[in-house]
NUDREN-446332 format. One record per residue (C-alpha): x, y, z. Coordinates in steps of 0.2 Angstrom, whole numbers, plus 5000, padded with zeros to 4 digits. Layout:
! residues N
xx / yy / zz
X / Y / Z
...
***
This chain:
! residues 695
xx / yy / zz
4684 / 4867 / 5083
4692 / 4850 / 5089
4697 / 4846 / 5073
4705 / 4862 / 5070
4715 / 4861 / 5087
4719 / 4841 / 5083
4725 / 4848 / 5068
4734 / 4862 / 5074
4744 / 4850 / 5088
4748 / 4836 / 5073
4756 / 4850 / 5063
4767 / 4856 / 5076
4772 / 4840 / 5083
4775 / 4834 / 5065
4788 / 4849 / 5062
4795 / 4844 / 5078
4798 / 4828 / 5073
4804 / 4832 / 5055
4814 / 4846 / 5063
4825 / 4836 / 5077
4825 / 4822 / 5061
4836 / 4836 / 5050
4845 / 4842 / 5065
4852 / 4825 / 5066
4857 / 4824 / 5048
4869 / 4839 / 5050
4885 / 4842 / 5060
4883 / 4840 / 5079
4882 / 4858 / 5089
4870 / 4865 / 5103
4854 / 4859 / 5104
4843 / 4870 / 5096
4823 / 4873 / 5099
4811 / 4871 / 5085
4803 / 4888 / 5077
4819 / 4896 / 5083
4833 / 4886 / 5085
4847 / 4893 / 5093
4843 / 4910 / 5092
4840 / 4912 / 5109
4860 / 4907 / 5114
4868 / 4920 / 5102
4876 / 4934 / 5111
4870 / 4952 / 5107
4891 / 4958 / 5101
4907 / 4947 / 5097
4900 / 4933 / 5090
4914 / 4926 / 5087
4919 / 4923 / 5101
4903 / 4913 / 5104
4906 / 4902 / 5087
4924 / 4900 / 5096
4919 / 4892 / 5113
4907 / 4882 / 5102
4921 / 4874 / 5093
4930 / 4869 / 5108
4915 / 4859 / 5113
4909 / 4852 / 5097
4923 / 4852 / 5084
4931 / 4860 / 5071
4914 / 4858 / 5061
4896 / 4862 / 5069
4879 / 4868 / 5068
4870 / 4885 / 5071
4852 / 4884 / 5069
4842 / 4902 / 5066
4830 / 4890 / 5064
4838 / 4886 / 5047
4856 / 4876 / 5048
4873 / 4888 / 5045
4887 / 4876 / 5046
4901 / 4885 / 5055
4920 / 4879 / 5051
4932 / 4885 / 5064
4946 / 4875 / 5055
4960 / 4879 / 5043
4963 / 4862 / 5034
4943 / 4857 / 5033
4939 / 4877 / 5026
4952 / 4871 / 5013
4944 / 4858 / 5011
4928 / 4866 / 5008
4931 / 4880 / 4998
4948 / 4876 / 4989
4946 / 4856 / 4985
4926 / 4856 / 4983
4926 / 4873 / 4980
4915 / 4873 / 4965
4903 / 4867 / 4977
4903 / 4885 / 4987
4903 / 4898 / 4975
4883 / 4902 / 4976
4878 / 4914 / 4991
4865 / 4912 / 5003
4854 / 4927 / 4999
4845 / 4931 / 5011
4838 / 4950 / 5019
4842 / 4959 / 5025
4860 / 4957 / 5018
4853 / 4960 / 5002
4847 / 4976 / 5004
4861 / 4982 / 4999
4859 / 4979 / 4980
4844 / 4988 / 4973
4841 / 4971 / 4965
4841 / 4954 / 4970
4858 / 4946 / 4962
4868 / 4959 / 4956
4885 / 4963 / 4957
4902 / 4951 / 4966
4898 / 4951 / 4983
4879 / 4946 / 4980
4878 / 4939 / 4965
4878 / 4919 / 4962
4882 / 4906 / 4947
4883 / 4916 / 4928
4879 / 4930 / 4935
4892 / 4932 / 4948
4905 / 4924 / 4936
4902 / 4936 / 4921
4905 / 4951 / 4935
4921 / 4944 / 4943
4929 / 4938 / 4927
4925 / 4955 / 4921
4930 / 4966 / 4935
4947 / 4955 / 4937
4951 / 4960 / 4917
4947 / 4978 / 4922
4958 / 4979 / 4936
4972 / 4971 / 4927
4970 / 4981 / 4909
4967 / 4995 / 4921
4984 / 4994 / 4931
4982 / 4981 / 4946
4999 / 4974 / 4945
5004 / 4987 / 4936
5013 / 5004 / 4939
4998 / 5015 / 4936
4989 / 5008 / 4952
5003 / 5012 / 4963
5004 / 5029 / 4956
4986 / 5032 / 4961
4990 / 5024 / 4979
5008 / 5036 / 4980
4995 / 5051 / 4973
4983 / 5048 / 4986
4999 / 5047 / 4998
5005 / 5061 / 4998
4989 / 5072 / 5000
4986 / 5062 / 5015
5003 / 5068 / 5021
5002 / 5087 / 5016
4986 / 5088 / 5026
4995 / 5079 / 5041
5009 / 5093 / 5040
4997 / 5108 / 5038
4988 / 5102 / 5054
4995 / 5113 / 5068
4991 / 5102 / 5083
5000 / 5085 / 5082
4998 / 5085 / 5098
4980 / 5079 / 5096
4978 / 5072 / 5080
4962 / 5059 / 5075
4968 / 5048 / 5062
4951 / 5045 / 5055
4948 / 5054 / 5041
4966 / 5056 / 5034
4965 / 5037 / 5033
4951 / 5037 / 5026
4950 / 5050 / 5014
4968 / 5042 / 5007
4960 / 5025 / 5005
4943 / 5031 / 4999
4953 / 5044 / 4985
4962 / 5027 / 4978
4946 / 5017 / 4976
4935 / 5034 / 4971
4950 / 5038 / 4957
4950 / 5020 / 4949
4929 / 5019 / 4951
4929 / 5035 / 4944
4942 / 5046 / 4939
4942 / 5059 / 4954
4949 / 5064 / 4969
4938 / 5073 / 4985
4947 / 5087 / 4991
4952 / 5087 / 5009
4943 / 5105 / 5009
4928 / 5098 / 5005
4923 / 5081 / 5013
4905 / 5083 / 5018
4899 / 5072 / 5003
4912 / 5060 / 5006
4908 / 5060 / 5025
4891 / 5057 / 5023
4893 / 5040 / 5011
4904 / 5034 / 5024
4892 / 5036 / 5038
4879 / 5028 / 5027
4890 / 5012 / 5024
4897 / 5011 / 5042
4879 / 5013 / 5049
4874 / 4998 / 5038
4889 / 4987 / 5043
4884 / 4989 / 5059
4865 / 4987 / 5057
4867 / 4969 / 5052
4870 / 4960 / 5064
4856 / 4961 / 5077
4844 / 4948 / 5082
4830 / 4956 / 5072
4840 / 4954 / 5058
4845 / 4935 / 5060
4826 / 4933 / 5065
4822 / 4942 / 5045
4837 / 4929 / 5036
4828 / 4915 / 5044
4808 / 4920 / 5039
4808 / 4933 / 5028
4790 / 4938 / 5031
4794 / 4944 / 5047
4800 / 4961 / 5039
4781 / 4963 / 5040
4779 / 4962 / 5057
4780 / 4981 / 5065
4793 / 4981 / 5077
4804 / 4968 / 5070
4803 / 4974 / 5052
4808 / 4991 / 5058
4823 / 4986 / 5068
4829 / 4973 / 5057
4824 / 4977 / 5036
4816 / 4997 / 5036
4826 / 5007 / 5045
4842 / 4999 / 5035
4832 / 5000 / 5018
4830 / 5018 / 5024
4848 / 5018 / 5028
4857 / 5013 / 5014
4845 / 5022 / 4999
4856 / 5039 / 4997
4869 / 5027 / 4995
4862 / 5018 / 4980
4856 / 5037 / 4974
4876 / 5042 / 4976
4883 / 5028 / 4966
4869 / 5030 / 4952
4872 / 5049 / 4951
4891 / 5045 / 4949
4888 / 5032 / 4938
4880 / 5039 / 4927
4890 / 5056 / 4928
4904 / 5045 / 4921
4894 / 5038 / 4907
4889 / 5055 / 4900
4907 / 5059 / 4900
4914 / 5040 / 4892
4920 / 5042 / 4874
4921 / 5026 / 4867
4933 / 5032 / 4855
4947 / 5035 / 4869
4957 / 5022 / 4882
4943 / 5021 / 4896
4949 / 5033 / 4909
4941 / 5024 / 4925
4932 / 5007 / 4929
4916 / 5014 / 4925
4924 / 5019 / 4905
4930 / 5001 / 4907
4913 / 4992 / 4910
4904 / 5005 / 4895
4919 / 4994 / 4884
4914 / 4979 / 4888
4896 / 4980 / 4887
4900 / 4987 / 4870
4910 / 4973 / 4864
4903 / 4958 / 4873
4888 / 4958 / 4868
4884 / 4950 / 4885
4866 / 4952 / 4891
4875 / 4949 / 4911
4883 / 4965 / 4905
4872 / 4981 / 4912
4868 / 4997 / 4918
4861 / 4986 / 4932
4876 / 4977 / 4934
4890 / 4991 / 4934
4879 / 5000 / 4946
4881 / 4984 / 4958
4898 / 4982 / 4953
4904 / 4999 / 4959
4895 / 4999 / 4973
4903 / 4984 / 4979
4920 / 4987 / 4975
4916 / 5008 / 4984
4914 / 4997 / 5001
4923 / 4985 / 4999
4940 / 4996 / 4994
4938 / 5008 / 5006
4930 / 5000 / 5024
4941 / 4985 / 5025
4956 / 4993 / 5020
4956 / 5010 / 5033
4950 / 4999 / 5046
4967 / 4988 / 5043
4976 / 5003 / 5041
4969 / 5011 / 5059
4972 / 4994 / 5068
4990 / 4995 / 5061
4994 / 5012 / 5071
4984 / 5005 / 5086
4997 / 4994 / 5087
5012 / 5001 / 5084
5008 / 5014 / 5097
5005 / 5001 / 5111
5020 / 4991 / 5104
5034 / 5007 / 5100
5050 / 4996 / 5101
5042 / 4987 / 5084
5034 / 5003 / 5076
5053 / 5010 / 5079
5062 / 4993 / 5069
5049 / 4997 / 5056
5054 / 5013 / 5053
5074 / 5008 / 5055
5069 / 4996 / 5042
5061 / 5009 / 5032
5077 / 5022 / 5034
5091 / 5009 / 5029
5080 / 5004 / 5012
5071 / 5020 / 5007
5080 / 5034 / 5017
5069 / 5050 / 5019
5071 / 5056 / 5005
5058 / 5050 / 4996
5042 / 5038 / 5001
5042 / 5019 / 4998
5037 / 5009 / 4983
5034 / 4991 / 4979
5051 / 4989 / 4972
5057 / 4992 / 4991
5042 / 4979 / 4997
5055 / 4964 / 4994
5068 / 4973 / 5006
5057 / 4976 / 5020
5053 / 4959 / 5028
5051 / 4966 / 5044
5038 / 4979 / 5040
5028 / 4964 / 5030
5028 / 4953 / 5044
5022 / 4966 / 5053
5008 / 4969 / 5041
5004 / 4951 / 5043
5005 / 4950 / 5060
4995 / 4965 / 5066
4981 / 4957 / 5049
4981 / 4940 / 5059
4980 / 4946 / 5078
4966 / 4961 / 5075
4955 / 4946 / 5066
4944 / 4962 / 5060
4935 / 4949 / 5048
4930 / 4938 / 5061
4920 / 4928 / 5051
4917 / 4925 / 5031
4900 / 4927 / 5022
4890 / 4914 / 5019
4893 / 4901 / 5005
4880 / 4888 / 4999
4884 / 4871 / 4995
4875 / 4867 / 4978
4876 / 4848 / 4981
4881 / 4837 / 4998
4897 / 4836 / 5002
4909 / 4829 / 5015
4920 / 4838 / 5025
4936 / 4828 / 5031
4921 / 4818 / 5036
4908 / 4830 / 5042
4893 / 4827 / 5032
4884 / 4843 / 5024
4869 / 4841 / 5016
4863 / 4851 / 5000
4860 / 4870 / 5001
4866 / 4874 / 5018
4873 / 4889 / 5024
4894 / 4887 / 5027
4902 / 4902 / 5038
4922 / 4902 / 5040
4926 / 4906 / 5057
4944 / 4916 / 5052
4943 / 4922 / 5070
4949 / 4905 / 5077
4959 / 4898 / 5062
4969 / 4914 / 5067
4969 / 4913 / 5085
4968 / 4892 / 5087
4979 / 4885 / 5072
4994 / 4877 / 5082
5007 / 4884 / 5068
5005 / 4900 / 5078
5016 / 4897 / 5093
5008 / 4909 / 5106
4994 / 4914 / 5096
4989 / 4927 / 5110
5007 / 4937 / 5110
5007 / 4951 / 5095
5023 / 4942 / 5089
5028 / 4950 / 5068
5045 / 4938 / 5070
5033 / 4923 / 5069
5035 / 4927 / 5050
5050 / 4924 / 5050
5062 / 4908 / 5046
5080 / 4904 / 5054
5088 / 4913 / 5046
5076 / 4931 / 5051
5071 / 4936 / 5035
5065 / 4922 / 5023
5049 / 4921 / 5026
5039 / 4904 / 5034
5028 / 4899 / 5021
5018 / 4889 / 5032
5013 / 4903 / 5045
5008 / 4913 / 5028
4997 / 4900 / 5020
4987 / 4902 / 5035
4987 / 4919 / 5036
4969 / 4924 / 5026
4962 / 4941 / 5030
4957 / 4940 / 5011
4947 / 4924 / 5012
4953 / 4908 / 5004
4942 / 4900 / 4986
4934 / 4904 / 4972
4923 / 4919 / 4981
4939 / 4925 / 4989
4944 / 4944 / 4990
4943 / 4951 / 4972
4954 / 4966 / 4977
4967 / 4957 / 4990
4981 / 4964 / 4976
4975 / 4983 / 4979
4973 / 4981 / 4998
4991 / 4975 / 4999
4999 / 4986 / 4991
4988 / 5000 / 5000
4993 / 4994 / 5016
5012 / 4992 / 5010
5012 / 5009 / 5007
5002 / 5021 / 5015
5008 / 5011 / 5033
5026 / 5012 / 5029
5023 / 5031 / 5022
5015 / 5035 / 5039
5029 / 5027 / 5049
5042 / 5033 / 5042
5036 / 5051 / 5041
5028 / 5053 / 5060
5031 / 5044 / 5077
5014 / 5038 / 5083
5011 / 5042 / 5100
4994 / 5038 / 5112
4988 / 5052 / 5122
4979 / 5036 / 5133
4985 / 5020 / 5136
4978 / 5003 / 5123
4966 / 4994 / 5123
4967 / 4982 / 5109
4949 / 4973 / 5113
4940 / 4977 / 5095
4924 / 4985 / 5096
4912 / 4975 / 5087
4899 / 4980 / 5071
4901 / 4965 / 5060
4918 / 4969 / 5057
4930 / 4970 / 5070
4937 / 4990 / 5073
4947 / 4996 / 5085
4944 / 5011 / 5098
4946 / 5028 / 5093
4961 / 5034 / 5098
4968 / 5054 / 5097
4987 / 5052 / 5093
5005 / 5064 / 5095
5011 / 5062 / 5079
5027 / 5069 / 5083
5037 / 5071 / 5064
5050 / 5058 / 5065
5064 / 5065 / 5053
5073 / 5073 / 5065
5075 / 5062 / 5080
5074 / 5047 / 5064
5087 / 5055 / 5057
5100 / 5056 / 5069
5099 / 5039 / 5075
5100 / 5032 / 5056
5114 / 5045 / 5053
5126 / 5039 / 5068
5121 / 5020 / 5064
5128 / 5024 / 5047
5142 / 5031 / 5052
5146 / 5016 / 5060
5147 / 5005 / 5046
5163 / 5016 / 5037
5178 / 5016 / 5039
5183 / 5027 / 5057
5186 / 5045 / 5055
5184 / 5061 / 5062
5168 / 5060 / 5072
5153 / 5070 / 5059
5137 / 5081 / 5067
5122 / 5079 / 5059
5115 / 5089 / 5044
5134 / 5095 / 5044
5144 / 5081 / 5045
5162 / 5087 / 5046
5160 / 5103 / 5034
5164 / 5114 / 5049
5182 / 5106 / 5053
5186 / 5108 / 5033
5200 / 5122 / 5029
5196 / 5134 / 5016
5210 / 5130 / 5008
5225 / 5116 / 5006
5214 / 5104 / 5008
5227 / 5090 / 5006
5234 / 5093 / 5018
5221 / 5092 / 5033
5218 / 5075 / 5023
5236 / 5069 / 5026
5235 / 5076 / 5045
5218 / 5065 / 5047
5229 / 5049 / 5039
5241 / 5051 / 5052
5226 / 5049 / 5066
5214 / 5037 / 5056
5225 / 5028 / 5044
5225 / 5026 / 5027
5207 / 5025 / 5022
5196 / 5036 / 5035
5177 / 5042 / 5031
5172 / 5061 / 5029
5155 / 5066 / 5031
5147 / 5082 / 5021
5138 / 5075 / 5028
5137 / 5061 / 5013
5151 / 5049 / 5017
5167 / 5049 / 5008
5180 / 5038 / 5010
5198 / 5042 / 5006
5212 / 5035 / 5003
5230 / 5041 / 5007
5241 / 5025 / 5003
5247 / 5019 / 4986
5242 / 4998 / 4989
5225 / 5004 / 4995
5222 / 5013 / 4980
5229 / 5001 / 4969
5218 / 4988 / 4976
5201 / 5000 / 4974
5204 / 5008 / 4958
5213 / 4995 / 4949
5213 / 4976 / 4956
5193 / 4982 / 4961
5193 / 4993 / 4946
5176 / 4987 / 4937
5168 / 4993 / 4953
5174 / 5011 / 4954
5172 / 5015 / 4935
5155 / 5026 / 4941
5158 / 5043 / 4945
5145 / 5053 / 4957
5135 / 5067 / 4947
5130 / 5077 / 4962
5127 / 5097 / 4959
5138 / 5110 / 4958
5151 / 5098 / 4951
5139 / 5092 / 4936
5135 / 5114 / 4931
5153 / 5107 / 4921
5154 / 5096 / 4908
5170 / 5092 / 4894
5184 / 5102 / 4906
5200 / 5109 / 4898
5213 / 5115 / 4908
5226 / 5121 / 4897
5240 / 5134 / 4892
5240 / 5141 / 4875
5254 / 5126 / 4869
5242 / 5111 / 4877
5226 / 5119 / 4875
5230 / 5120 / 4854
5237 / 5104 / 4854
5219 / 5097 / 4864
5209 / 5112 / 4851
5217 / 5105 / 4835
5212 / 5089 / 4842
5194 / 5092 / 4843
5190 / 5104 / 4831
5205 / 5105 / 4820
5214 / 5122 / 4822
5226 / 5132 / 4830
5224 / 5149 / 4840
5236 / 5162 / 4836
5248 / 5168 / 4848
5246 / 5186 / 4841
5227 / 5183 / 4846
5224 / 5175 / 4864
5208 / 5185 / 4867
5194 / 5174 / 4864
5208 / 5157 / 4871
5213 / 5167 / 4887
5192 / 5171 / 4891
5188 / 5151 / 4893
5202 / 5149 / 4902
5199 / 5160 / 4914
5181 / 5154 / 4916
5189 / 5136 / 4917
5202 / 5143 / 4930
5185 / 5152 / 4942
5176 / 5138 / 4939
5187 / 5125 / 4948
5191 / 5137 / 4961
5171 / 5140 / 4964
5170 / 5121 / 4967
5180 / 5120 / 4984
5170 / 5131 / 4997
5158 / 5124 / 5011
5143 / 5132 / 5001
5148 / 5119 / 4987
5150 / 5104 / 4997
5132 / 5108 / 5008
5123 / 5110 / 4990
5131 / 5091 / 4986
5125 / 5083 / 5000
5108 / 5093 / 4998
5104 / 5100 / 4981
5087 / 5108 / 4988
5100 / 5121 / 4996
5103 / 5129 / 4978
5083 / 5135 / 4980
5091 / 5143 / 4996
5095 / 5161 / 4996
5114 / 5165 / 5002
5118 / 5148 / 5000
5111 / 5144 / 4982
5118 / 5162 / 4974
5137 / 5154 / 4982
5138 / 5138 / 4978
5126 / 5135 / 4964
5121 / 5149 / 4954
5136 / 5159 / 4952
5146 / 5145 / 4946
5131 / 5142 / 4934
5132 / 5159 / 4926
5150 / 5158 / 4925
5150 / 5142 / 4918
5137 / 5147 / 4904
5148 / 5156 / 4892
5159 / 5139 / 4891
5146 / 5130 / 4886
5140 / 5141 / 4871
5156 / 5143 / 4864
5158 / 5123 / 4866
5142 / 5119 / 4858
5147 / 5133 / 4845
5163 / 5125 / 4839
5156 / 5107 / 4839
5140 / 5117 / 4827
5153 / 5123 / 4815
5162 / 5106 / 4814
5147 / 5097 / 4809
5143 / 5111 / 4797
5161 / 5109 / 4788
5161 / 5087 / 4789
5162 / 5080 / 4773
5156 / 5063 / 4773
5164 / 5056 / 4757
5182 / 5062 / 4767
5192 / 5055 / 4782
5187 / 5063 / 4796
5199 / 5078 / 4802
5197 / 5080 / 4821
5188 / 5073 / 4836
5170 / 5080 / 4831
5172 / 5072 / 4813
5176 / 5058 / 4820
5161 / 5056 / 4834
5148 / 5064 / 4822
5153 / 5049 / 4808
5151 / 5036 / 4822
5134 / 5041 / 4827
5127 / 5042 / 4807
***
């Protein structure tokens, strides 16, 4: 028995001794205790927070012990450092339970997965995406389809005075991901499926990051132990198995349907391709399952998070969420939603994108990377195979290039000049990671956040029913507190205060309303000379509203200047409905109109037979006289009033039935031309002559 107890007490104070000898070999941090390091000082929530005061005591660069080391780096230029300039020294993951339970198997997939493994699935995935559209128009398409789904659902809903937010989110972001995955949409009739995956991931985010489940990374063999195990490792195993049945089932749904005869419809199509052609053992049923499963969290959790903190913070900062939607009315208008080809025009709403991406810090902290071989950080000694966690919480909140970190400040983007923007703040701006491991879908997320925040601005005015709190409630990620909204719909408060600031940049005329402009002040007739009588109030180039500007011009050097000295830039005419109902117009008298007819199509009418000459004209004649009503001008500035009743029969359809019989007889004479040209002759009128040109 002695011997055993002396051997007992030699082994513990030998681990003791070689345990405070490898502390010292690491980065100075808080004293940990052996058997459980500093396990004992982690906060239950917020750890960053923790990892923060840390960092203000020991450095940019210190160690965690759970009893094994975790090098936390709280720093911007030494996580450069470590996982841009040594990077290839950080692409292999720590893999450890009970994080890995979310792969069936052990290294599989991108976001688990380490050396050729993870490389074959990221360099395949990346050539996916991009065959597949990333970058291109066919994933914006998805996004804008996804859009406006989200947005008919928000209409339908009859209360917006008490709208959740939640699931119109994230069903929009889910339905992007779920169509590029695998080809389908949920209907917004039928989300329980969808609710229930969600549910599954969300309670798994959050179930990571208890002590149990530091106490399982650090001994594995703990899982074992009753209590312990069923807190930190069997309840989330439990957890997270319908969703590895879910992506199996849709999976393999997709594969039964893959021809690998057609363009693959979906990533899953995709992989099917490049198993087939590569040849690559990486390249399996066991891998794709991984694959998709990662990129179904990944594209969906992080993104409608983002997507919610954004509307948390444009309701407890309204001056801003209104200059975004100012921004958004002066490039995009209301007519339609915003694309990328807008993105370059809208600074503001970027910045702001950044801003609410770096003050939120909903990524507090990145996953673990494993150095492969020691290394030296800005001289900070790691050894080999240690666990390195990059503290994005305070290289967001700390980095001096921040002025006022605290303050929600979107201008900080911004150079001089208040729109270029300051390539320094940016570079240290990384919700999306930074190195070889980072975000593999950081092109979709943007664009996601681009548009479906700018779409949501610019249709509804986001309202709390309670005041903000912006302190983010923790679960591994950082998400903000749910919040019911007024979404008021913006167009028609939006509209008028865009409508006047227009105004204001023409020339000064009669003062316009809005939707009518100045269609009620117009005569019915002469209008030239209510014209001349607003010259001699606003001069001689005044704005009219109907309620589109136009400007007009009553003085011979004005015109002279626009259409000729400025010609070039007036050579465009506007096609707006009724006007473009008419085509070729010819307005004539029997003399002209057969000197313009022998002209085109080579022969007189006879004055002994006006019949079939005096008809078109008569169409021309009702025609030009049909153009000049209010009806008219109202179905120019909005063509969707010809779907009206009254207003569409008046000024759009009745001129088109009028209008009809011209065209026939045009397209008529111009059929028998074509039948009668010769080409081995010179060409004997107009028609001749164009047909010839375009042989």
């Amino acid at each position: 028995m002695s011997v055993f107890i002396v051997a007992f007490f030699s082994f513990i104070a030998a681990y003791i001794v070689h345990f405070y000898w490898k502390v010292s070999k690491y980065p100075k941090g808080p004293l940990p205790l052996p058997f459980v390091g500093n396990l004992l000082q982690f906060p239950a929530t917020h750890i960053q927070t923790f990892y923060d005061d840390l960092a203000k005591t020991y450095g940019p660069c210190f160690t965690l012990w759970t009893p094994t080391p975790s090098v936390v780096i709280t720093d911007y230029d030494h996580l450069k450092e470590a996982f841009v300039t040594q990077g290839d020294a950080f692409i292999t993951r720590g893999l450890r339970p009970p994080e890995t339970l979310l792969h069936p198997d052990v290294d599989t997939g991108i976001v688990f997965s380490n050396a050729d493994t993870w490389r074959v699935q990221r360099r395949t995935s990346l050539k996916i995406l991009r065959d597949f559209g990333l970058g291109r128009n066919l994933m914006e398409e998805q996004v804008t389809r996804s859009v406006h789904e989200m947005l008919q659902q928000l209409d339908n809903i009859k209360d917006k005075m008490d709208v959740d937010m939640y699931w119109p989110i994230q069903l929009c972001v889910g339905n992007v991901i779920n169509e590029s995955l695998f080809g389908y949409h949920y209907s917004y009739k039928d989300t329980e499926k969808f609710q229930k995956f969600v549910m599954i991931v969300d309670r798994h985010l959050k179930n990571l990051t208890g002590r149990p489940q530091l106490l399982i990374a650090a001994w594995p063999w703990l899982r074992h132990v009753p209590i312990i195990g069923e807190m930190g490792y069997h309840s989330i195993k439990r957890n997270i198995k319908d969703y590895h049945k879910f992506i199996e089932d849709e999976v393999a749904s997709q594969i039964k349907e893959y021809d690998e005869h057609s363009e693959p419809e979906n990533f899953v199509h995709a992989y099917m391709k490049q198993i087939k052609q590569a040849g690559n053992p990486e390249l399996n049923m066991t891998q794709l399952c991984a694959s998709v499963l990662d990129f179904w969290i990944a594209g969906m959790e992080t993104t409608s998070n983002s997507l919610r903190w954004h509307l948390t913070y444009m309701m407890k900062y309204p001056e801003i969420q209104d200059k975004v939607r100012k921004e958004i009315f002066d490039v995009v208008g209301t007519n339609r939603l915003p694309s990328m080809s807008d993105k370059p025009n809208m600074p503001y709403t970027q910045a702001v994108i950044h801003e609410v991406q770096r003050h939120s810090n909903m990524i507090p902290m990145l996953g673990t990377h494993f150095n492969t071989k020691e290394i030296n950080i800005k001289g900070y000694k790691v050894p080999t195979g240690t666990n390195c966690i990059g503290q994005l919480w305070s290289i967001q909140r700390n980095d001096p290039v921040f002025i006022e970190s605290h303050k929600f400040n979107p201008s900080r983007y911004f150079q001089a000049d208040g729109r270029t923007m300051d390539k320094a703040v940016l570079e240290k701006t990384i919700p999306f990671s930074i190195g070889k491991r980072n975000c593999l879908g950081e092109g979709l997320a943007r664009m996601e956040l681009f548009l479906i925040f700018s779409a949501l601005i610019q249709k509804y005015e986001f309202v709390p029913k309670s005041s903000i709190d912006l302190s983010p409630v923790w679960g591994g990620v950082l998400t903000s507190k749910p919040y019911r909204f007024v979404a008021f719909f913006t167009f028609i408060a939006a509209y008028i205060v865009h409508f006047y600031w227009k105004v204001s940049k023409y020339s000064k005329g009669p003062l316009p309303l809005p939707f009518v402009g100045n269609l009620l002040q117009f005569p019915a007739t002469h209008k030239q000379t209510y014209y001349d009588n607003l010259a001699k109030t606003y001069g001689p180039c005044y704005t009219i509203w109907t309620p589109t500007p136009s400007v007009v011009i009553t003085d011979y050097e004005l015109l002279k200047e626009a259409f000729v000295t400025q010609g070039d830039a007036f050579i465009t005419r506007g096609l707006r409905p009724p006007e473009s109902l008419l085509h070729p117009v010819v307005n004539t008298g029997l003399c002209v109109g057969n000197v313009i007819n022998e002209s085109l199509f080579g022969y007189h009418y006879s004055y002994k037979d006006t019949e079939k000459f005096q008809k078109f004209v008569m169409i021309l004649d009702r025609h030009l006289k049909n153009m000049a009503g209010h009806s008219q001008l109202l179905i120019a500035a909005w063509p969707w009033l010809r779907h009206v009743p009254i207003i569409g029969e008046m000024g759009y359809h009745n001129l088109k039935r009028n209008i009809q019989d011209y065209h026939k007889s045009i397209e008529d004479e111009v059929a028998i031309q074509i039948k009668e040209y010769d080409e081995d002759s010179e060409p004997a009128n107009f028609c001749a002559c164009l047909f010839e040109a375009n042989q």
